[in-house]
N, C-alpha and C positions, 0 to 999 in steps of 0.2 A: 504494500500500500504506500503510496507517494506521502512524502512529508512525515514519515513517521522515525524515531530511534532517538536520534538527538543528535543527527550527525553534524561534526561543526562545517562549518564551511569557509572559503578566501571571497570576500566583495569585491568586485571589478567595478568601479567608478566610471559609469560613461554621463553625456549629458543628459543630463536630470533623472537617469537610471541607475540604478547598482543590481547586479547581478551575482546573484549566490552561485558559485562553481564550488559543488561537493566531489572530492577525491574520488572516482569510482573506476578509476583506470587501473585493471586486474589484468598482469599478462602470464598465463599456466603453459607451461612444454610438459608434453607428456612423451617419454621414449616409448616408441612400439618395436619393439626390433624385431618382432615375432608375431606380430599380425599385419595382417593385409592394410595396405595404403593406398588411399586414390590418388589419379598423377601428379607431378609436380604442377602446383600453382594453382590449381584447383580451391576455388572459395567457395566457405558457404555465410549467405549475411541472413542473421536470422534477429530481427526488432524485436525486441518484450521489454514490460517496465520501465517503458522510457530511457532505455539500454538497447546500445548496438554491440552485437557481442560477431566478433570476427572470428571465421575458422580457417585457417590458410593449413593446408595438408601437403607435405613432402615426403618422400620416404625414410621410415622411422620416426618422423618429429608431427606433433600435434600443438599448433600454435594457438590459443585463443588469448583475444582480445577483446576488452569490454569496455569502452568507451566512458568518458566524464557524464554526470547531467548535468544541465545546466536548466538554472532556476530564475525565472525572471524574476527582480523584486521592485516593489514602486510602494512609497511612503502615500497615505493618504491623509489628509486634515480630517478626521471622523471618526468617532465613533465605531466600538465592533458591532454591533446591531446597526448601527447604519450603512458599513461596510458590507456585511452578511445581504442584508435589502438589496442592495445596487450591486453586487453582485449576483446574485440569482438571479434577477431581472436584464443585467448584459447577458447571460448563459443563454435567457430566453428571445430576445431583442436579435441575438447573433442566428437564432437558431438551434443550439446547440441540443443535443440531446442528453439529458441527464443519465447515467447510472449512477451515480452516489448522491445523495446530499445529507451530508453529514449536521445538525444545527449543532448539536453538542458543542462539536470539534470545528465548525464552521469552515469546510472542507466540500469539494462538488465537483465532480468531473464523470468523465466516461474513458474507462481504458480500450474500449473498441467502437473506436466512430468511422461508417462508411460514406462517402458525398463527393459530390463534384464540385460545389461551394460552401463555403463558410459566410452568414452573414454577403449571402448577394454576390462574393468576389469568388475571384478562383481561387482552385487553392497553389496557384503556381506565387499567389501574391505571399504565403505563408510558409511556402515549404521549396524547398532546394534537393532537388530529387535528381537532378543530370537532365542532359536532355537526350531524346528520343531520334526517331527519323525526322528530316529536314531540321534539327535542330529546335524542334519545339520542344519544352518543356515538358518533363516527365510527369510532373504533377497533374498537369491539364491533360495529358495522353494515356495515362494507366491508370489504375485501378489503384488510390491512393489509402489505407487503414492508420489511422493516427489515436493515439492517446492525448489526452489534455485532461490536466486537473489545477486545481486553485482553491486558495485557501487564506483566511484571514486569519491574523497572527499579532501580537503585539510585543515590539524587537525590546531587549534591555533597555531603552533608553522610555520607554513607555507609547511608543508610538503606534499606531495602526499600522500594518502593513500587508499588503495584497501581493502573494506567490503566485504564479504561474508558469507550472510546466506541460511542456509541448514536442511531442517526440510523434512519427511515424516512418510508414513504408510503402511502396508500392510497385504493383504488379503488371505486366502485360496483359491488357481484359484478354487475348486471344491465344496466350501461350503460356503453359506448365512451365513456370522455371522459379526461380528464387527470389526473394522480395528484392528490392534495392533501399537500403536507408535513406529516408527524407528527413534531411537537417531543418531544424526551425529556424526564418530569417530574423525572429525577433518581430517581427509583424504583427502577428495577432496577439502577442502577447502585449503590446504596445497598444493595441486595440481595443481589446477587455482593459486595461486601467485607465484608458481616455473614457470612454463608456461610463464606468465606475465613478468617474471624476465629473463628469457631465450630469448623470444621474443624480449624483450629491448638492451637485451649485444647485441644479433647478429643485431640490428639495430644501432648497436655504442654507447648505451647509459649505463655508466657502472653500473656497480651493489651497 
């Protein structure tokens, strides 16, 4: 489950954004000297938990690689019940489809959302997926599956603050093969805390 343990994390400072980057870079060799191996260079990219975990196969050697998350974070002026509010209501506004809503924990997302859009856009506008034939965008041309969750939280210093993680993958609609990982541009999550922020002024609560 996202957000959960207590793991600390490094803030990257951009403009008017800080970014929680939690350590999740795991890299395991495993010797097989004596079972069967697929050819050299052979990949398998397989997405889960907001984790891209890499399997690069050589003879004898089993490499995996598991990729950082990255945690979008944005300060808001409000209230956790008001934050709580104007979030579920961006989730709805965007479209989103809920699997969780956590009020306890003040936590909401879905670990498997399928769509051709988010909120009206494509989703080549949210995700960095490669591109395809003629050079279009893999995200507008396959079969895109993404997790996203968010959650209200109030950091040491007593402030409200709204998480948002956003990992997927995506497939050839017309060909059996391996997902390809889709990086988040930062976009949508930039999107849900404008929303959030917009929601709050026109309910009086200022920015």
């Amino acid at each position: 489950m996202p957000f959960t343990g207590g793991v600390k994390c490094r803030i990257r400072q951009t403009a008017g954004t800080s970014r929680c980057i939690r350590p999740y870079i795991v890299a395991t060799i495993v010797l097989a000297a004596h079972s069967a191996c697929a050819p050299h260079g052979q990949a398998d990219v397989s997405p889960g938990s907001g984790q891209t975990i890499t399997r690069v196969t050589s003879p004898g050697i089993n490499t995996r690689i598991t990729s950082e998350r990255r945690i979008s974070s944005h300060v808001l002026r409000a209230s956790m019940h008001q934050a709580w509010a104007a979030l579920i209501a961006t989730y709805q506004q965007l479209e989103i489809p809920l699997d969780l809503e956590d009020t306890a924990n003040r936590r909401l997302g879905n670990p498997r959302v399928r769509g051709r859009r988010i909120g009206g856009e494509r989703l080549s506008r949210y995700f960095e997926c490669g591109q395809a034939s003629m050079g279009r965008p893999r995200a507008d041309q396959y079969d895109v599956t993404y997790s996203i969750f968010s959650r209200i939280i109030k950091d040491d210093d007593g402030r409200t603050v709204l998480l948002t993680e956003l990992d997927g993958s995506a497939r050839p609609t017309s060909v059996s093969t391996n997902p390809v990982h889709c990086e988040s541009k930062g976009t949508l999550e930039q999107r849900i805390a404008d929303i959030v922020s917009e929601l709050l002024q026109s309910a009086g609560v200022p920015r």
